[in-house]
Backbone as CSV, one residue per row, in Angstrom:
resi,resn,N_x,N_y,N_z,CA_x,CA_y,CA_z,C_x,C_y,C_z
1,UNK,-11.957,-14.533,3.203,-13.156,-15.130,2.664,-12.737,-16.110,1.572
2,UNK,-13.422,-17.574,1.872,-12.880,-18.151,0.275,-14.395,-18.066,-0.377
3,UNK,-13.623,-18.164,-2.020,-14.900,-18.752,-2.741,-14.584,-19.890,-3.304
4,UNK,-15.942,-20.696,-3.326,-16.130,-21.634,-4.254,-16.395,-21.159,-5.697
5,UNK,-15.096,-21.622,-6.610,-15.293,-20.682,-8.150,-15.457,-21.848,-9.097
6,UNK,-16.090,-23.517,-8.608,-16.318,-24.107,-9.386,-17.700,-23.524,-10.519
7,UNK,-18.452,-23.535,-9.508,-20.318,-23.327,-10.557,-19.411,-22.028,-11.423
8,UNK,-18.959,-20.794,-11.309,-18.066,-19.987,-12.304,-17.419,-20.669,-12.907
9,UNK,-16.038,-21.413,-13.015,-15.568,-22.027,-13.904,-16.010,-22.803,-15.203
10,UNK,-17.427,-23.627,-14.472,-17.976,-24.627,-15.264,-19.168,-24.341,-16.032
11,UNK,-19.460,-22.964,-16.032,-20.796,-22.366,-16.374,-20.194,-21.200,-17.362
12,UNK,-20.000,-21.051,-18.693,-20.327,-19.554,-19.244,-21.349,-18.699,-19.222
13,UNK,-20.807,-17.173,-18.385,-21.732,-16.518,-18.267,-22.445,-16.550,-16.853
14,UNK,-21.335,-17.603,-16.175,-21.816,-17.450,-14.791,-21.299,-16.035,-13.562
15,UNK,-22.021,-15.923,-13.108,-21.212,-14.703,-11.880,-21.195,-14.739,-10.400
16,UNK,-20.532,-14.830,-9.621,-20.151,-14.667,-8.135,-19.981,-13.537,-7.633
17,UNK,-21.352,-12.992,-6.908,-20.738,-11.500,-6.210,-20.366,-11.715,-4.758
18,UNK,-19.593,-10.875,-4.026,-18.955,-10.597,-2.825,-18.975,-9.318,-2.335
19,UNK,-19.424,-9.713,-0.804,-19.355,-8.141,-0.201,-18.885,-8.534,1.332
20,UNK,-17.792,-8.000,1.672,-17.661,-8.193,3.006,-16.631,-7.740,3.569
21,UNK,-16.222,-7.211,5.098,-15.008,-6.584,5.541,-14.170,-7.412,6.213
22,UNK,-12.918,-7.088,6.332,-12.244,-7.928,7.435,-11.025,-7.204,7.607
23,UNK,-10.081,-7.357,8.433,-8.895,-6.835,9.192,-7.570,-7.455,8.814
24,UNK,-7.183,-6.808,7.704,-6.183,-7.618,6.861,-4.829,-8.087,7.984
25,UNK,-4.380,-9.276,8.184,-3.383,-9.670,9.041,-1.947,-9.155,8.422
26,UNK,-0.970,-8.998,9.858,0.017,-9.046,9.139,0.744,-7.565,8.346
27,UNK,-0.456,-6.700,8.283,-0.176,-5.215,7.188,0.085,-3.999,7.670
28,UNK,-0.088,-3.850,8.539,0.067,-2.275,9.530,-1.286,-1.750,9.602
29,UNK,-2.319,-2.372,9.126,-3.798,-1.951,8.872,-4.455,-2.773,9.762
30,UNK,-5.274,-1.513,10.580,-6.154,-1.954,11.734,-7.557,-2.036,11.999
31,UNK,-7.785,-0.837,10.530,-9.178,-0.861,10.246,-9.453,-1.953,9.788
32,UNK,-11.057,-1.628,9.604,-11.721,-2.771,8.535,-11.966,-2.413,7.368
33,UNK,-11.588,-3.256,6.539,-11.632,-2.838,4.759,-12.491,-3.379,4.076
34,UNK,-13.722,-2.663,3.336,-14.622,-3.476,2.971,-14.163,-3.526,1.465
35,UNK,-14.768,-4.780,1.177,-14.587,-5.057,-0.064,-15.870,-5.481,-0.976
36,UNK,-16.054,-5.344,-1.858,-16.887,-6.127,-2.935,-16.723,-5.984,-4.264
37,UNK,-17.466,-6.916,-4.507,-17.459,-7.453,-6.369,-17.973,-8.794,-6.619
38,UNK,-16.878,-8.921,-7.536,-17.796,-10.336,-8.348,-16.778,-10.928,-9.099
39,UNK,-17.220,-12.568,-9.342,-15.967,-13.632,-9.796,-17.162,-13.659,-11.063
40,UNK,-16.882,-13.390,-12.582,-17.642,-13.747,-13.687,-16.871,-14.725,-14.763
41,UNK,-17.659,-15.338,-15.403,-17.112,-16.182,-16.507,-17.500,-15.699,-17.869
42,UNK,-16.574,-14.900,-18.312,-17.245,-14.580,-19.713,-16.482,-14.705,-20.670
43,UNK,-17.246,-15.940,-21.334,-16.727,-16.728,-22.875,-15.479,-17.297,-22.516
44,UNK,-15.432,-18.073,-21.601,-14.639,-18.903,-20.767,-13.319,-18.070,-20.173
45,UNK,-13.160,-17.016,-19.721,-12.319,-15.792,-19.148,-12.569,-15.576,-18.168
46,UNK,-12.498,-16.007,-16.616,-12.934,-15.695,-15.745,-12.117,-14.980,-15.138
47,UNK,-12.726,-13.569,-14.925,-12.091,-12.345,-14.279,-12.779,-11.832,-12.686
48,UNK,-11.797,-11.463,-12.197,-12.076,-11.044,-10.670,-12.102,-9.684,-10.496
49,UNK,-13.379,-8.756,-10.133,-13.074,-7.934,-10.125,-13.524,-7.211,-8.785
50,UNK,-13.204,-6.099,-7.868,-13.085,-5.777,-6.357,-12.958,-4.407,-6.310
51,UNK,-13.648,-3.807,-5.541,-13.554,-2.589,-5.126,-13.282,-2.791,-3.453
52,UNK,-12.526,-2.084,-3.085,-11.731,-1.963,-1.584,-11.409,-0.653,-1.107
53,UNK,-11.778,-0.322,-0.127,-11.978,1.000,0.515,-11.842,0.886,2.038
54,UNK,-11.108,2.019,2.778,-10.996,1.819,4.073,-10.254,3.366,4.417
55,UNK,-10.392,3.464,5.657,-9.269,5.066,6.193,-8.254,4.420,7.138
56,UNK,-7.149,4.564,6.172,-5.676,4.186,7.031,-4.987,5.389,7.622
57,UNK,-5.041,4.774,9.082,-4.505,5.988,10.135,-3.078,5.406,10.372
58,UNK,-2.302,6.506,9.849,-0.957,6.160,9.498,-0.509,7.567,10.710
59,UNK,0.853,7.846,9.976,1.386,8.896,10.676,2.465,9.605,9.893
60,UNK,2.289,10.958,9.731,3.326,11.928,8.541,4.705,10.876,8.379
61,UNK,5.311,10.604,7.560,6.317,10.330,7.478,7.775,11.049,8.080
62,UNK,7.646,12.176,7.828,8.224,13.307,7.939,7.751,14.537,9.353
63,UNK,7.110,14.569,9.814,6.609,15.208,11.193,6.319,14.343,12.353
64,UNK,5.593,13.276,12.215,4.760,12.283,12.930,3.808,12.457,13.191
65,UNK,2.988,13.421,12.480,1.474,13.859,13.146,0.347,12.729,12.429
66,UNK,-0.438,12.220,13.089,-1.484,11.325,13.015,-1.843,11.814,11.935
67,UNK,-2.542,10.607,10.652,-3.309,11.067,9.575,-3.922,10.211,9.635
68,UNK,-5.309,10.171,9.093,-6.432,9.933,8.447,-6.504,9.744,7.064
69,UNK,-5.551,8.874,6.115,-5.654,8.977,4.547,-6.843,7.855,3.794
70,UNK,-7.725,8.418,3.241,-9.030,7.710,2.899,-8.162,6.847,1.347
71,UNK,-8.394,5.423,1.541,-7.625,4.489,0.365,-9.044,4.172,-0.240
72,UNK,-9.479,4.413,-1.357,-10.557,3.260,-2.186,-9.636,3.129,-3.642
73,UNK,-9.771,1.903,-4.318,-8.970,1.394,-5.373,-10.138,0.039,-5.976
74,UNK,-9.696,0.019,-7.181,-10.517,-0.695,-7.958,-9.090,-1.734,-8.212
75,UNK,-9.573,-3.278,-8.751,-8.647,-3.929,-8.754,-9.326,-5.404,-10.143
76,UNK,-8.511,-6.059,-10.579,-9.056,-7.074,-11.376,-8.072,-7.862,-11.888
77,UNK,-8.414,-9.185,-11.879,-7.672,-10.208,-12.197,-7.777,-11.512,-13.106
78,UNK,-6.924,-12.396,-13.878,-7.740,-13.177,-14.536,-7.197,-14.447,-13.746
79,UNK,-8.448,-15.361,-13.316,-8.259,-16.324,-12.898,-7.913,-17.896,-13.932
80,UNK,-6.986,-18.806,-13.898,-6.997,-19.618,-14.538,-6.855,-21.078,-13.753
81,UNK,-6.841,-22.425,-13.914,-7.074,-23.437,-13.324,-5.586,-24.320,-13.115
82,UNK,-5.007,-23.793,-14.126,-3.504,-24.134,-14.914,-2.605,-23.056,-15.162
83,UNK,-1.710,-22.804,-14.934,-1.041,-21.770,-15.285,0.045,-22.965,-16.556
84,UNK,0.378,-22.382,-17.935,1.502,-22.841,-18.851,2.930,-22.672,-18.543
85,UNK,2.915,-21.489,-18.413,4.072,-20.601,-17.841,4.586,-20.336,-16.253
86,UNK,5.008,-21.068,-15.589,5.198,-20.736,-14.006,5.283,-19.478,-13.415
87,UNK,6.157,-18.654,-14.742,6.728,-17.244,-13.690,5.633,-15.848,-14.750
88,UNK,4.699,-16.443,-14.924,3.419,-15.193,-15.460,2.694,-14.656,-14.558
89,UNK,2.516,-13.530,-14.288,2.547,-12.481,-13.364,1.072,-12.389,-13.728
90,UNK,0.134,-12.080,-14.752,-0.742,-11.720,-15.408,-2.172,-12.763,-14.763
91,UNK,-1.669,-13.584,-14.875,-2.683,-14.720,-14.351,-2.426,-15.272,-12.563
92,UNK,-3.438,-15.534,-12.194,-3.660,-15.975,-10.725,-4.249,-16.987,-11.017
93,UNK,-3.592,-18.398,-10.787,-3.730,-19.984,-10.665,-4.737,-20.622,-9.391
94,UNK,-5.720,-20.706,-9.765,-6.840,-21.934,-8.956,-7.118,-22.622,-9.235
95,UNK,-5.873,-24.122,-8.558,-6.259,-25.451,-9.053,-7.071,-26.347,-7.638
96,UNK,-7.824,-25.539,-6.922,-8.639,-26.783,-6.704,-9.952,-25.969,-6.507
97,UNK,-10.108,-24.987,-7.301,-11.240,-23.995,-7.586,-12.351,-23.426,-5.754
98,UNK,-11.440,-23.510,-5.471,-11.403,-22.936,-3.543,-10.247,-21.574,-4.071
99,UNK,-11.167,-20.269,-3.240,-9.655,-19.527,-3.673,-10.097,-18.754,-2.473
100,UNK,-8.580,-18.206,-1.987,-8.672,-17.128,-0.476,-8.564,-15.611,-0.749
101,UNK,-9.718,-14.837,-0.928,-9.619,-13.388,-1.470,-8.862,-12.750,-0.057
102,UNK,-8.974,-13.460,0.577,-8.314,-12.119,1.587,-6.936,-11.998,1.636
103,UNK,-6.374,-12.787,1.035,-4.825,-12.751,0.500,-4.515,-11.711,-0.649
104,UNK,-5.339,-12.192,-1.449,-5.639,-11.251,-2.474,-5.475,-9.945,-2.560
105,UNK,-6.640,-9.734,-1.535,-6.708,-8.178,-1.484,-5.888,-7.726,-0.624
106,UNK,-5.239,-8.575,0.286,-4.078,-7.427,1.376,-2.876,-7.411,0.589
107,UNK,-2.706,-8.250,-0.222,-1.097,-8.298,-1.532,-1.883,-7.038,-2.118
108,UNK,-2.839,-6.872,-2.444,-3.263,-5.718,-3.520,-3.489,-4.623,-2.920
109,UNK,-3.474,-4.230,-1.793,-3.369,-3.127,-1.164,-2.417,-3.204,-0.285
110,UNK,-1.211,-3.764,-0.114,0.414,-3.431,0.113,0.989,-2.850,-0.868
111,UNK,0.569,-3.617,-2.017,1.333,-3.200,-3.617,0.992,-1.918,-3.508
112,UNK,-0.493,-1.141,-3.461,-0.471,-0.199,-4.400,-0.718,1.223,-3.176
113,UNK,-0.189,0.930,-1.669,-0.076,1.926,-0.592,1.061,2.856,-0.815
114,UNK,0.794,3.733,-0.998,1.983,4.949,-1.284,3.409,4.722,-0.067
115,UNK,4.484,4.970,-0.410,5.653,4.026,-0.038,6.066,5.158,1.173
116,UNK,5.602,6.683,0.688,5.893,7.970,1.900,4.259,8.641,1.878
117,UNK,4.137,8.397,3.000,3.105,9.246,3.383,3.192,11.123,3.900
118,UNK,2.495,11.879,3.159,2.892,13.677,4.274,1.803,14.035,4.762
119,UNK,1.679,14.533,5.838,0.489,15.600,5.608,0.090,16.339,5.021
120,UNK,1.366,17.166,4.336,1.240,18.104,3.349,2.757,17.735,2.102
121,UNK,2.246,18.161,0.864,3.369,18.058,0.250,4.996,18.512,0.559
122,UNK,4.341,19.869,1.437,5.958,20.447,1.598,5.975,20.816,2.920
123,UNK,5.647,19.397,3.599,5.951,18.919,4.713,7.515,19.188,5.538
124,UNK,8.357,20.266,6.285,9.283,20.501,6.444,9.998,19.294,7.685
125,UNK,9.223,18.905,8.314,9.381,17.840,9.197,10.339,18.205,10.428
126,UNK,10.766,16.952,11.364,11.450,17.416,12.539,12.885,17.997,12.387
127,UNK,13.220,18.749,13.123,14.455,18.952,13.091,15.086,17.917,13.726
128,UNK,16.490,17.550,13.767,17.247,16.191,13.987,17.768,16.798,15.111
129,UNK,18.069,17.697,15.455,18.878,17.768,16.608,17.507,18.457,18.163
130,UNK,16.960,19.007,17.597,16.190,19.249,18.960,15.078,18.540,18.575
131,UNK,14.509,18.108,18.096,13.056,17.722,17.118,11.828,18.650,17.259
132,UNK,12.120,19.805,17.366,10.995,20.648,16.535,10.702,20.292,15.446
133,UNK,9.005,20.622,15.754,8.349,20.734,14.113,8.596,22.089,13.675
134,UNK,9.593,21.484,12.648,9.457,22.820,11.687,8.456,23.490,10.887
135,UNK,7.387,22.567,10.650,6.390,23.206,10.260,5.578,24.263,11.318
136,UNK,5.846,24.158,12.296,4.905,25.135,13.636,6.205,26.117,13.927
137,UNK,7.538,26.025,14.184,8.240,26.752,14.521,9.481,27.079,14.030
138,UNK,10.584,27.577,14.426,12.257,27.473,13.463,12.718,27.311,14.748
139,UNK,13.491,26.038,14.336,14.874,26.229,15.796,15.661,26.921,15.186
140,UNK,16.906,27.111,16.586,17.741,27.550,16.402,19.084,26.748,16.570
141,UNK,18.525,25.665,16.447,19.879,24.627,15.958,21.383,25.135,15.268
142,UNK,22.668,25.001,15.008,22.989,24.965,14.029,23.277,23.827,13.253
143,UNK,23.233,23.811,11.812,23.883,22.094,11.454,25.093,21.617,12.153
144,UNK,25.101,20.572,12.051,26.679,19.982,12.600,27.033,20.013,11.096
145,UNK,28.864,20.709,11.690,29.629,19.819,10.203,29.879,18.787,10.262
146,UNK,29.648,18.181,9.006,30.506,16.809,8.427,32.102,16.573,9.506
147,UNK,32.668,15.859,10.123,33.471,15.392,10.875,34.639,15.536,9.640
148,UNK,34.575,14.441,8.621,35.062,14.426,7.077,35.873,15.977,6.583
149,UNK,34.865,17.032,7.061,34.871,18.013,6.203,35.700,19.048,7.040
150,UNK,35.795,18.506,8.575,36.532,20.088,9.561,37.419,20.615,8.842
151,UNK,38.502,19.713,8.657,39.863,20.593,8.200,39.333,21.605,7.531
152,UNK,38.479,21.668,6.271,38.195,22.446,5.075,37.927,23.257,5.708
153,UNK,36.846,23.258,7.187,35.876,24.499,7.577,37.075,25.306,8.119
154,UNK,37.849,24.880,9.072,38.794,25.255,9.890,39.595,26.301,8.940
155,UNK,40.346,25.703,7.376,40.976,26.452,6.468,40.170,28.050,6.310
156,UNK,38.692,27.600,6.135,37.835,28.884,5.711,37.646,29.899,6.907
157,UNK,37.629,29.437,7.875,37.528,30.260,8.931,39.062,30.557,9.178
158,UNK,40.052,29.899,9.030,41.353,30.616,9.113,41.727,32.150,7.587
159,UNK,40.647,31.662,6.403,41.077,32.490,5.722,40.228,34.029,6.288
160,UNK,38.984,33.589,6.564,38.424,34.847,6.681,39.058,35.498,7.695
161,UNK,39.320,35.439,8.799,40.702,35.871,9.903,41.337,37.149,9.468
């Protein structure tokens, strides 16, 4: 969605609200994420502010079982026309007062998507060699040793002998 943030810029005390969903490109996100808020000018400070909500169907990190994790996040920004400083993080630059929120908000909900997803905290996950879920069952795998490490095992099993 763009907005036009001139009549905001040029008005103190002016406000721009927004409400609308769309299918962020590009993100691993398939739902639709609705968003809304409002672009305000107050005492020449124009701040962006967004609420964004959606259910991202991901998958355990650690098991692979399908999840359902419900994301809503509040978000806000200060818009300026000029940036002084090139590498200021703090401010978001609109110099031809056209701006594309849907960039916006899919950078702002990449940033702040949890980096491991579980189903459960103490999620035991697949086993590597047969891939049981360990959470439903116990193999009976044994570990492999370290390749690195035989001689040592070989010594220990020669001592117990």
């Amino acid at each position: 969605m763009f907005l036009d943030l001139e009549p905001v810029f040029n008005n103190i005390g002016a406000r721009l609200p927004f409400a609308y969903a769309f299918v962020p490109a590009d993100s691993g996100i398939s739902e639709s994420v609705e968003v809304s808020g409002a672009v305000e000018n107050r005492a020449g400070i124009v701040t962006l502010s967004a609420s964004v909500s959606f259910t991202h169907e991901t998958v355990c990190d650690r098991c692979l079982k399908p999840l359902r994790v419900p994301f809503q996040k509040q978000f806000s920004h200060v818009l300026v026309q000029t940036l002084a400083d090139e590498d200021d993080d703090e401010f978001i630059e609109v110099q031809d007062l056209h701006f594309d929120l849907d960039s916006l908000v899919r950078e702002d909900i990449l940033l702040t998507l949890e980096p491991k997803t579980l189903c459960k905290p103490d999620c035991k996950g697949l086993c590597p060699m047969c891939g049981a879920d360990l959470n439903e069952t116990a193999c009976s795998c044994k570990k492999p040793t370290d390749p690195r490490l035989a001689v040592l095992q070989q010594l220990l099993t020669d001592e117990i002998s």
